[in-house]
C-alpha positions as CSV (number, residue, x, y, z in Angstrom):
1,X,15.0,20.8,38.0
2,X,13.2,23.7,36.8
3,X,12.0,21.8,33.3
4,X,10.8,19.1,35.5
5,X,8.8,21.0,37.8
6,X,6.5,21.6,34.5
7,X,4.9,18.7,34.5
8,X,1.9,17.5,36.8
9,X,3.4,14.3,36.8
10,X,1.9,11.2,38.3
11,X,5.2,9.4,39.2
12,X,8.9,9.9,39.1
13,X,11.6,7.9,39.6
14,X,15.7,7.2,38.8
15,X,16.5,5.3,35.9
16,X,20.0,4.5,34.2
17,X,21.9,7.5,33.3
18,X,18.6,9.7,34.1
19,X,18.9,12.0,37.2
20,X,15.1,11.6,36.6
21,X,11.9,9.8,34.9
22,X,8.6,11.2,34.7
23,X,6.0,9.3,33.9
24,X,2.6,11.1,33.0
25,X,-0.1,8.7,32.8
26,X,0.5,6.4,30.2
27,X,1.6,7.9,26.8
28,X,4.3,10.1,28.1
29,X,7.4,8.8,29.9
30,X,10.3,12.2,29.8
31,X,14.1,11.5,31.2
32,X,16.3,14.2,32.2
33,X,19.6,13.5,31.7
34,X,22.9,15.7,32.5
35,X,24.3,16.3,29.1
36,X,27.4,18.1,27.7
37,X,27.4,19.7,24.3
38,X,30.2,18.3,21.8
39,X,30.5,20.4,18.9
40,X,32.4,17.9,16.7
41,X,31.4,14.1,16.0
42,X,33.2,11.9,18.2
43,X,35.5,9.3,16.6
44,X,33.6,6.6,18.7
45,X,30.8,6.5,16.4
46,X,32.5,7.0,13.0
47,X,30.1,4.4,11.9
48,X,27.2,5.5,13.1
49,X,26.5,7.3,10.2
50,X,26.9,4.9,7.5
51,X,25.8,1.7,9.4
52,X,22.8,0.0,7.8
53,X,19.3,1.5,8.9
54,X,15.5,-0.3,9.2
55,X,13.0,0.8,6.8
56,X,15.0,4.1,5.9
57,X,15.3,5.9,9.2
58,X,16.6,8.1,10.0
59,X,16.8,9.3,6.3
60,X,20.6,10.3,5.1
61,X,19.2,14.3,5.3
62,X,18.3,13.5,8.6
63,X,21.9,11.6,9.6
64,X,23.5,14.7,7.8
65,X,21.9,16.9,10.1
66,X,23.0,15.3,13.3
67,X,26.1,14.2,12.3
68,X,27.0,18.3,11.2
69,X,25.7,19.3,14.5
70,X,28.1,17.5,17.0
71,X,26.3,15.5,19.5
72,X,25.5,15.4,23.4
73,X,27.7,13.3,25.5
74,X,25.7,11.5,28.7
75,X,27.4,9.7,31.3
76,X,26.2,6.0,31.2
77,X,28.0,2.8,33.3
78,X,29.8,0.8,31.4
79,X,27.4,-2.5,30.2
80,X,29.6,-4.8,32.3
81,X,29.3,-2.5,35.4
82,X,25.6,-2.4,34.9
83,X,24.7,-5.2,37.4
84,X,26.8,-4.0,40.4
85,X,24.9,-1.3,42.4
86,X,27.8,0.7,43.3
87,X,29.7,0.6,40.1
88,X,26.2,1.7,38.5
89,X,26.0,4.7,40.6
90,X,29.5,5.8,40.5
91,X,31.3,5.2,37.3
């Protein structure tokens, strides 16, 4: 919790797949997340790339970038386990 300990922050708290939120005042709101490199795009989201995008963004230099980069992979409950407290926790 080293990156954590950085910040003066007012509160903190759990949230989702976060091991921790910090909230500093009320502009700044930080999660910290376990995360495990991938160094190749994931078949999952083969259409991420090409799937329609709001007012441009992220431009396709942009998608290029991320997409040639692999990705992080974050442990998240599945959306219909979302509801149930234990299933939450320890999916």
């Amino acid at each position: 919790m080293y990156f954590a300990n950085q910040f003066d922050a007012n509160s903190t708290e759990m949230h989702g797949p976060a091991i921790l939120t910090i909230q500093k005042g009320s502009m700044l709101s930080l999660d910290v997340v376990r995360c495990v490199r991938c160094l190749v795009w994931p078949p999952q989201a083969a259409d991420w790339p090409i799937r329609y995008r709001n007012y441009g963004w992220p431009d396709p230099a942009t998608v290029d970038h991320v997409v040639s980069n692999g990705c992080g992979v974050v442990s998240v409950a599945h959306r219909r386990c979302r509801q149930h407290d234990w299933t939450d926790e320890y999916q």
